[in-house]
C-alpha positions in Angstrom: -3.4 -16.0 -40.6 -4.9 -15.6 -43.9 -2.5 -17.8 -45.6 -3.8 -21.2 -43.7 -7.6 -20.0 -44.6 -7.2 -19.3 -47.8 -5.6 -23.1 -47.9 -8.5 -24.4 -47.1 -10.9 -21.8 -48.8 -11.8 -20.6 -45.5 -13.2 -17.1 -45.0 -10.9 -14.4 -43.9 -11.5 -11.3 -41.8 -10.7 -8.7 -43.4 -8.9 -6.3 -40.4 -9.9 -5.9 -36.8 -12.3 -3.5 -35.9 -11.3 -0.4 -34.0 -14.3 1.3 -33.3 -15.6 -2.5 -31.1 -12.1 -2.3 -29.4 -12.8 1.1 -28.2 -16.3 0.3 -27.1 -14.6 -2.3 -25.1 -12.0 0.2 -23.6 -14.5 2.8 -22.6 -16.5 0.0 -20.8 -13.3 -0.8 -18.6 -12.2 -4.0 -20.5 -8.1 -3.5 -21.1 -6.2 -4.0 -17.9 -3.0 -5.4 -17.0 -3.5 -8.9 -17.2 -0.6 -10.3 -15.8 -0.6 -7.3 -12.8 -4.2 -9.2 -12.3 -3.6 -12.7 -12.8 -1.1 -12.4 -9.7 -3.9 -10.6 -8.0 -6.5 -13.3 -8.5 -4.1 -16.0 -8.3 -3.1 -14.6 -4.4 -6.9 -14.5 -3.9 -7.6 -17.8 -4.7 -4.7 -18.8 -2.4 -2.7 -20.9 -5.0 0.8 -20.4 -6.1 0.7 -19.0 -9.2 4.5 -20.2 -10.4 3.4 -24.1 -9.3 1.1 -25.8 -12.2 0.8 -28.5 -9.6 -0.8 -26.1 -7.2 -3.7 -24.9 -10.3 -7.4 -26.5 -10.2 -8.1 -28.5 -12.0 -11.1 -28.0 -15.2 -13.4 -30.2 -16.6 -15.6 -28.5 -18.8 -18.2 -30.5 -20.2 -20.5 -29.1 -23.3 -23.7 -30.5 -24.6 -25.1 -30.6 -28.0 -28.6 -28.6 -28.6 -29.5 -28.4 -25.2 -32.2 -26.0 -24.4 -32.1 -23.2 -21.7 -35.2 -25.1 -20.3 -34.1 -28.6 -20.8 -32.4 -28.9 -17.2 -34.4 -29.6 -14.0 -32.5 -26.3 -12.1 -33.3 -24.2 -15.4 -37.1 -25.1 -15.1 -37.6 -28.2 -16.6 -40.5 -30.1 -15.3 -40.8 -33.6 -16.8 -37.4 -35.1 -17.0 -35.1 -35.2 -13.8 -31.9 -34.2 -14.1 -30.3 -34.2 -10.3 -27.2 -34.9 -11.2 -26.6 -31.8 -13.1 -28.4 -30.2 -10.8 -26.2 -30.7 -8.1 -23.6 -28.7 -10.0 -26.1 -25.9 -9.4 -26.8 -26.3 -6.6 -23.0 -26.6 -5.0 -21.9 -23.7 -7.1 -23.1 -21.1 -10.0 -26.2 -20.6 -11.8 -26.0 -18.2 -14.8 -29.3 -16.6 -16.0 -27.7 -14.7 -18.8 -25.0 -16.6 -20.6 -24.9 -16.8 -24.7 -23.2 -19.8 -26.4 -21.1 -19.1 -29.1 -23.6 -19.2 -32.2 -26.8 -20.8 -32.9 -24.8 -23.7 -34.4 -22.5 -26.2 -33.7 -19.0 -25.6 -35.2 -19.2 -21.6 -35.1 -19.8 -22.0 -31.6 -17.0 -24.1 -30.7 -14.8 -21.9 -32.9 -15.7 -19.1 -30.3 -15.3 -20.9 -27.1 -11.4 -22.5 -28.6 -10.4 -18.8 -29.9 -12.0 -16.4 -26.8 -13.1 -14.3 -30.4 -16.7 -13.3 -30.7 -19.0 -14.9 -33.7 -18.3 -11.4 -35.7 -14.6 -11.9 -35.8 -14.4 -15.6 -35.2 -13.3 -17.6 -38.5 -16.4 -19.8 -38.4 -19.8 -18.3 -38.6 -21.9 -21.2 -39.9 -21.9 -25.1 -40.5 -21.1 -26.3 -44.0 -18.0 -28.1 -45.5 -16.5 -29.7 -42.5 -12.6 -28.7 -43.0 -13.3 -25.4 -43.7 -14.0 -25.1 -40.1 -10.3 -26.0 -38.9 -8.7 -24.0 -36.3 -5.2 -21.3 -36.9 -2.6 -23.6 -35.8 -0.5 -20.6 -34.8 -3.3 -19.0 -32.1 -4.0 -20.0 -28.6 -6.7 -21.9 -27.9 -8.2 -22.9 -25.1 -6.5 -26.3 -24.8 -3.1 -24.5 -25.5 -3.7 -22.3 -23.2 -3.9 -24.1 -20.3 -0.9 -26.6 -22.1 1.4 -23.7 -21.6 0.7 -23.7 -18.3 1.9 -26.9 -17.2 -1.5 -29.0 -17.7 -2.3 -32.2 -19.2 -5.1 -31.1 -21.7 -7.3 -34.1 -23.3 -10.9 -33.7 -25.8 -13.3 -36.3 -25.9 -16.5 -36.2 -27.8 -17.5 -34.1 -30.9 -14.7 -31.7 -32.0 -16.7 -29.9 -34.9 -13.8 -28.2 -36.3 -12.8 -30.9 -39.2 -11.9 -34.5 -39.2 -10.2 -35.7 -36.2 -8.6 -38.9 -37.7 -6.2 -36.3 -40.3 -2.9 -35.0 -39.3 -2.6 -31.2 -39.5 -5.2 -28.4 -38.7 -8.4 -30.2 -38.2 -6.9 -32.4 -35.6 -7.5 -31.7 -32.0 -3.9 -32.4 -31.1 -2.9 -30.3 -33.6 -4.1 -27.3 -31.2 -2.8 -28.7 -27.6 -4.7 -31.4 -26.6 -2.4 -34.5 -25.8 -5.5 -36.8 -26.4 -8.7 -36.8 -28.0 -11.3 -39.8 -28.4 -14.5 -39.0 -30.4 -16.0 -38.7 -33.2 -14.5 -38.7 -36.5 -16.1 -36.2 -38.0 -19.2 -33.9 -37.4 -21.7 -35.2 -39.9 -20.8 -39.1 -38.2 -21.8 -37.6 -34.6 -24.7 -37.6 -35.8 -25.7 -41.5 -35.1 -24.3 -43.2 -31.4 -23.4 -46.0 -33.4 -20.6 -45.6 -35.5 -18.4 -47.5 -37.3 -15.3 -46.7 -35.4 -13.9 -43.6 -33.1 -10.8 -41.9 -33.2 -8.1 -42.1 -30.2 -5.4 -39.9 -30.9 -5.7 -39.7 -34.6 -6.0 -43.3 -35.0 -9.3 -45.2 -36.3 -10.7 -47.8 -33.8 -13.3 -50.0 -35.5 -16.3 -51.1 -33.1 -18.5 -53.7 -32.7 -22.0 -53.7 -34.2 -24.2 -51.9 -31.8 -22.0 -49.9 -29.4 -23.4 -46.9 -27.9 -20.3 -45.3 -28.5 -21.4 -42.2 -26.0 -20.6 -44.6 -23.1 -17.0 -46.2 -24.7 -16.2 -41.8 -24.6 -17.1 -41.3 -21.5 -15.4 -44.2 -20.6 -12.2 -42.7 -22.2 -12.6 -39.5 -20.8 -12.8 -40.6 -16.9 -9.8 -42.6 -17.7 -8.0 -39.6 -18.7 -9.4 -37.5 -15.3 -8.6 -40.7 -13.7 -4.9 -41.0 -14.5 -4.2 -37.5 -13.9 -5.5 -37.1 -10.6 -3.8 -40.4 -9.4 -0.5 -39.0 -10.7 -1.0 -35.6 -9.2 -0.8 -33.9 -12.6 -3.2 -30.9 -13.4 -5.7 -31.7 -15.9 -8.1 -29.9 -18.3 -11.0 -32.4 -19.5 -13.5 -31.0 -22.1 -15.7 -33.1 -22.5 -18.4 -32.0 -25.7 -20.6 -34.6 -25.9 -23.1 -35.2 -28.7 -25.8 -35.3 -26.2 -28.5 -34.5 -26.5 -28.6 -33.7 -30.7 -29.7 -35.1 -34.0 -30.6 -39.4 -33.3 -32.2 -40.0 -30.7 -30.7 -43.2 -29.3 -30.8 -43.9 -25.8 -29.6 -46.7 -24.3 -31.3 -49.9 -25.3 -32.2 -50.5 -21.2 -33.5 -47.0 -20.6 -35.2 -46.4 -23.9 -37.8 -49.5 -23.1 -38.1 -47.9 -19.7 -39.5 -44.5 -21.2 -41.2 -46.4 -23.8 -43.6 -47.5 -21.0 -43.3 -43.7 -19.4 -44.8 -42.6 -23.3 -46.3 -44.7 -24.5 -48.7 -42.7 -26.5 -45.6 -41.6 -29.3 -44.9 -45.2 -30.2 -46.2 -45.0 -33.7 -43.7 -41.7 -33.8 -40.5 -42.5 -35.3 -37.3 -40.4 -35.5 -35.4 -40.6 -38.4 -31.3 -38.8 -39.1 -28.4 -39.2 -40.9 -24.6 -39.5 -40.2 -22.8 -40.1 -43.9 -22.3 -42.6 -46.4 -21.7 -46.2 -45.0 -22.4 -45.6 -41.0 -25.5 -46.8 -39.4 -27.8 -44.4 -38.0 -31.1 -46.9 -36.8 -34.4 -45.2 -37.2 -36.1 -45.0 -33.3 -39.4 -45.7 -32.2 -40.9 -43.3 -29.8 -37.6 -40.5 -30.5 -39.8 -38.8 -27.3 -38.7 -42.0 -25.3 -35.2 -42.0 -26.9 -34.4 -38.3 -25.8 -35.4 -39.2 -22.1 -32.8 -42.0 -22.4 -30.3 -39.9 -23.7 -30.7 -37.5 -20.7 -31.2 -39.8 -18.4 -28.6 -41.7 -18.8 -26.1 -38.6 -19.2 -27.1 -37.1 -16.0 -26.3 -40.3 -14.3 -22.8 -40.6 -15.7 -22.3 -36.8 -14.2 -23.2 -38.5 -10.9 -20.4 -40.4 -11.6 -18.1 -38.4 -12.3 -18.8 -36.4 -8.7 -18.0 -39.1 -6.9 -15.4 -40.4 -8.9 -13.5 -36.9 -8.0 -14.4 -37.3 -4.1 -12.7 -41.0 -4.4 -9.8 -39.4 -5.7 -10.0 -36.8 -3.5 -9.5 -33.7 -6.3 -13.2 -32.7 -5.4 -12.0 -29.5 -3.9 -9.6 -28.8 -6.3 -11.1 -29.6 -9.4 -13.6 -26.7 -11.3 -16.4 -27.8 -13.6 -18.5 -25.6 -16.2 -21.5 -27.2 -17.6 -23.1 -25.5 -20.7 -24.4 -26.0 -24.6 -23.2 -25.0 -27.6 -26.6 -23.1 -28.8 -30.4 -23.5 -28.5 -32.7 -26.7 -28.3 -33.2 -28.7 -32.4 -36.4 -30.0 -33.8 -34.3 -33.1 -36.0 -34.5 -36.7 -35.3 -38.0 -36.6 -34.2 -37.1 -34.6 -31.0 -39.8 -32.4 -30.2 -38.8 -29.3 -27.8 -42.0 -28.5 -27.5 -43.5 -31.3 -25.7 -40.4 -31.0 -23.4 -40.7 -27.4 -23.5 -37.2 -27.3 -24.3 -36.5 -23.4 -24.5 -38.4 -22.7 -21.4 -40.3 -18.8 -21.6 -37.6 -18.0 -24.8 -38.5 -17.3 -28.5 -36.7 -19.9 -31.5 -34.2 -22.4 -31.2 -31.1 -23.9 -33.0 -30.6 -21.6 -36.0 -32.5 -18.9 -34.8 -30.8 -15.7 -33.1 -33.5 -15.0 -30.8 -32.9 -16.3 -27.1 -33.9 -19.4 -27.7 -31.4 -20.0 -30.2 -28.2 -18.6 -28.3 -29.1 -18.2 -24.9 -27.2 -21.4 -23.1 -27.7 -22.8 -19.7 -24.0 -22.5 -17.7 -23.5 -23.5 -14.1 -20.0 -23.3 -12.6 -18.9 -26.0 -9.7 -15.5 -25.6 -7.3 -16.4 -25.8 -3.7 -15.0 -23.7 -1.2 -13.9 -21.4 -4.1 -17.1 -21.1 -6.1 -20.1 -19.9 -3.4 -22.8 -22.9 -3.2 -26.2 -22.1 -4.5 -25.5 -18.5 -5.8 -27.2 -17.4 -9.5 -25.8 -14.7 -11.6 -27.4 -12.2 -14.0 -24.3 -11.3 -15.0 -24.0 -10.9 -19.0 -21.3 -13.6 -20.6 -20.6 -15.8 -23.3 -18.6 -18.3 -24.9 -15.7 -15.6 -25.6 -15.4 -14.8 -21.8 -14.2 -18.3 -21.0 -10.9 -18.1 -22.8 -9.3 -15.1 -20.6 -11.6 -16.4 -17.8 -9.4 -19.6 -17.7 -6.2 -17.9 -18.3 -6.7 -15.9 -15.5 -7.4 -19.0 -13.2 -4.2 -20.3 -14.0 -1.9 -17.4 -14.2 -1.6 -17.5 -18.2 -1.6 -14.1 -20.4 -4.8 -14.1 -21.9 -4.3 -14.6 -25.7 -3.7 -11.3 -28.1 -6.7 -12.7 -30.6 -9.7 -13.0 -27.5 -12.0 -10.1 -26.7 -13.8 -11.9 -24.3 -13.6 -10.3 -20.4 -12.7 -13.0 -17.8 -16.0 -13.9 -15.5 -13.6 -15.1 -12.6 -14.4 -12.2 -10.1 -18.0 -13.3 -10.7 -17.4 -17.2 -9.9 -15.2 -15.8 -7.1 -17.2 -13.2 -5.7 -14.0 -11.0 -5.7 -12.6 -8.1 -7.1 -14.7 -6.2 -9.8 -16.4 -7.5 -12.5 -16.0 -5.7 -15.9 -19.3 -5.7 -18.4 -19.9 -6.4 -21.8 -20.7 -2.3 -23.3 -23.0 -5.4 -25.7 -22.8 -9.1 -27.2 -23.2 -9.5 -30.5 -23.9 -12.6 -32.6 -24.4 -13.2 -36.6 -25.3 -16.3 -38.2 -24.4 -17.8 -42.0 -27.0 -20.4 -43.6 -24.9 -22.7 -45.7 -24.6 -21.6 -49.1 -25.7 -18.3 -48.4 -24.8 -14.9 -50.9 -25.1 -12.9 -48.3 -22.5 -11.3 -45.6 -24.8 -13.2 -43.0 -28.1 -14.6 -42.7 -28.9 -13.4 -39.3 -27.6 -10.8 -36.9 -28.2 -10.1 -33.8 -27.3 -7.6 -30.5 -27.7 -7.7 -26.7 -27.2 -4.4 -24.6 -28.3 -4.0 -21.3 -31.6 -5.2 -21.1 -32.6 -3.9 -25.3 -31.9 -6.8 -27.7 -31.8 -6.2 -31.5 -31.8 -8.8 -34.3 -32.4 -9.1 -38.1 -33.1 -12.0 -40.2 -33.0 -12.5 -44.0 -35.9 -13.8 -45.3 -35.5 -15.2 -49.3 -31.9 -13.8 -49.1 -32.9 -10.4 -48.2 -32.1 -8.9 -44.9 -35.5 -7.7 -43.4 -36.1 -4.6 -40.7 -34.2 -4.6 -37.8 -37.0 -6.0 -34.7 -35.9 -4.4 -31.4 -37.2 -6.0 -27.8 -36.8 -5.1 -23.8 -35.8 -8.1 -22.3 -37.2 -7.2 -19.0 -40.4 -6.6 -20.0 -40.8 -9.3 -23.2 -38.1 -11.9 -22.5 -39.8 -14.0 -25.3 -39.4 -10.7 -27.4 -43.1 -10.5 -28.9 -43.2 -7.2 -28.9 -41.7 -5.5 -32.0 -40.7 -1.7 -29.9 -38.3 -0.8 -33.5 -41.2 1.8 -34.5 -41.3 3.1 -30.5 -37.6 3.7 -30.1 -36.0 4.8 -32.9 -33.0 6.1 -31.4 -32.4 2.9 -29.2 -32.6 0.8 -32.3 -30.1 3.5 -33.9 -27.7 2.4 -31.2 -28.0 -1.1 -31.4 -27.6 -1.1 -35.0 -24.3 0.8 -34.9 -23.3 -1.9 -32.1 -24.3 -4.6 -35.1 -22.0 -2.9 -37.6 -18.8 -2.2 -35.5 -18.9 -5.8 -34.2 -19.1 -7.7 -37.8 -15.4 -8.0 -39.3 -16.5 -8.5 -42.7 -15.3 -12.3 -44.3 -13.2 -12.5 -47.7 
């Protein structure tokens, strides 16, 4: 492992932490996994030994979308039915944390099942730094072992797509990807060209190139089903971050919904030689974005009833961190964050605490919500328990299936930690940050120097305002020995 990061000047782990894997222990995380993968497995009623027999997973992950940006997590001025409708027909999660409060840490986490104090990846800042250990299993692997057809399509975030070798996606068990080819191009919806399965496509002038993926991805959910092969789909779209560019069509039609933020203009960019248009009215562009997103989920329902996998087919809907303020988006106005403090970049709630709803009717129960505490990390040996796969040596995630299931018993979190780098930072990490129970601890570094630990009751002060370090010592003692156990210092 520390040979192919050190290749790329990559930070390294320095050893695994004993005294987090015994706080994991002690809170009834270790348990035969393979005694109860054939226990859910029977539960579920599918035939564990049959790949044919699995469900199928489309998991779909937006880009800086706030807790509060989705009409069933409060949000009041854009309609997002669509979307909703995964709600309502299955899961609602109150309490779910993304990966990091940025983009490519986060993904590292939900790939790897490892938590953003052990994962590789802890910030964003040279691009193919980020790349993945060839030799672990990932999330796309995973389910690759198991007999699935396993395709990417939108914004990997872990290095350039169009290289061979460990930034790839294929490199780490997808069989196709279509996207972007790179992180800092995903920035504009009009790109120069994509990449399909490490190859460079050049486009024509002026295509919104989030509809030619989306395109690509419900060919690939498409061809599958029709052949009866079981599929994994993730789909992480750049929607809804940095440019605002909305379709042309729906842009004009919010132009005329705000008109008073037509002297506003929204300005990014995506790299040297692509073409990132300013916008006019960016509070009219982010509407179009969302708008037209949500209707291509509408899509995608009923393309799965027409091709009658509906029942069979499991999707998660979530982001990969808190709402931005770039591009001339303003979460404010669209109160993006809902009744949570910060947003991308910050570790409060706002920053890390990610809308996730989970769809699979008849399996998943309709209209349910869940206060259970889970994060990016539990999705690795979530899914390898759905399909009957050991769950992978480097995860220390716990599986959330006997939550979607409403079976068997549910094992906690004894706390979820996060910590944060700033590019270019001299410092082991820029922010920290703890959850346990309903007490939530975090520390930021302010001029490069790590200030006071700040300690909050989430029941009582969910958009912690209320500074309680001073009234409970001896909570914040405990937190802060949760903070140190969890971070797996980086060479």
């Amino acid at each position: 492992m520390k040979q192919w990061r050190t290749a790329l000047n990559c930070p390294v782990p320095t050893k695994w932490n004993p005294r987090y894997q015994e706080a994991k222990e002690k809170a009834g995380h270790r348990e035969d996994t393979d005694a109860w993968s054939r226990k859910t497995q029977q539960e579920i009623g599918k035939a564990g030994s049959d790949p044919s027999q699995r469900p199928n997973v489309i998991y779909i992950l937006a880009d800086d979308l706030g807790y509060g940006d989705l009409g069933c997590y409060g949000q009041k001025k854009l309609k997002t039915p669509n979307i909703d409708r995964i709600a309502t027909e299955g899961m609602r999660f109150t309490d779910h944390y993304s990966g990091n409060t940025v983009c490519s840490p986060s993904r590292a986490v939900l790939m790897t099942g490892q938590h953003p104090g052990l994962v590789h990846c802890r910030g964003n800042g040279s691009e193919n730094n980020f790349a993945l250990n060839p030799n672990m299993t990932t999330l796309p692997r995973l389910f690759k072992n198991g007999g699935y057809a396993t395709g990417a399509y939108g914004k990997w975030g872990l290095g350039h797509t169009h290289l061979e070798g460990i930034t790839n996606p294929l490199t780490h068990g997808f069989d196709h990807f279509s996207g972007w080819k790179s992180q800092g191009i995903a920035h504009t919806y009009y790109p120069k060209n994509i990449i399909r399965d490490g190859k460079e496509i050049p486009l024509s002038k002026g295509t919104y190139v989030h509809d030619l993926i989306m395109a690509d991805a419900f060919d690939f959910i498409r061809s599958n089903a029709s052949a009866k092969k079981p599929f994994f789909c993730y789909i992480p779209t750049a929607v809804p971050h940095a440019a605002m560019h909305g379709p042309p069509d729906l842009h004009a039609k919010w132009r005329k919904v705000y008109p008073q933020f037509d002297k506003k203009i929204g300005r990014y960019g995506a790299g040297k030689d692509q073409d990132c248009p300013d916008v006019q009215n960016p509070i009219a562009g982010y509407a179009a974005m969302m708008e037209n997103f949500d209707n291509q989920i509408g899509e995608l329902l009923k393309m799965l009833t027409d091709l009658g996998v509906d029942d069979t087919t499991m999707i998660l809907f979530s982001s990969d961190n808190g709402a931005h303020r770039e591009g001339g988006h303003d979460p404010n106005f669209w109160d993006s964050n809902g009744p949570l403090r910060g947003i991308k970049r910050d570790l409060y709630e706002g920053g890390i605490r990610a809308p996730f709803i989970v769809r699979w009717p008849g399996k998943v129960v309709a209209g349910r919500e869940s206060a259970h505490l889970s994060a990016f990390w539990d999705i690795l040996p979530t899914m390898a328990e759905l399909v009957g796969q050991p769950v992978p040596e480097q995860s220390d995630g716990i599986s959330i299936l006997p939550t979607f299931l409403g079976k068997g018993k549910q094992k906690q979190h004894p706390y979820v930690y996060h910590e944060f780098i700033q590019a270019r930072a001299k410092i082991p990490f820029t922010a920290r940050s703890v959850r346990s129970g309903n007490w939530k601890a975090v520390q930021v570094a302010k001029n490069g120097t790590l200030q006071p630990i700040e300690l909050y009751n989430l029941e009582d002060d969910l958009a912690e305002t209320k500074n309680l370090a001073n009234a409970f010592p001896e909570v914040l003692t405990r937190l802060k020995g949760f903070m140190d156990e969890a971070h797996i210092p980086l060479n």
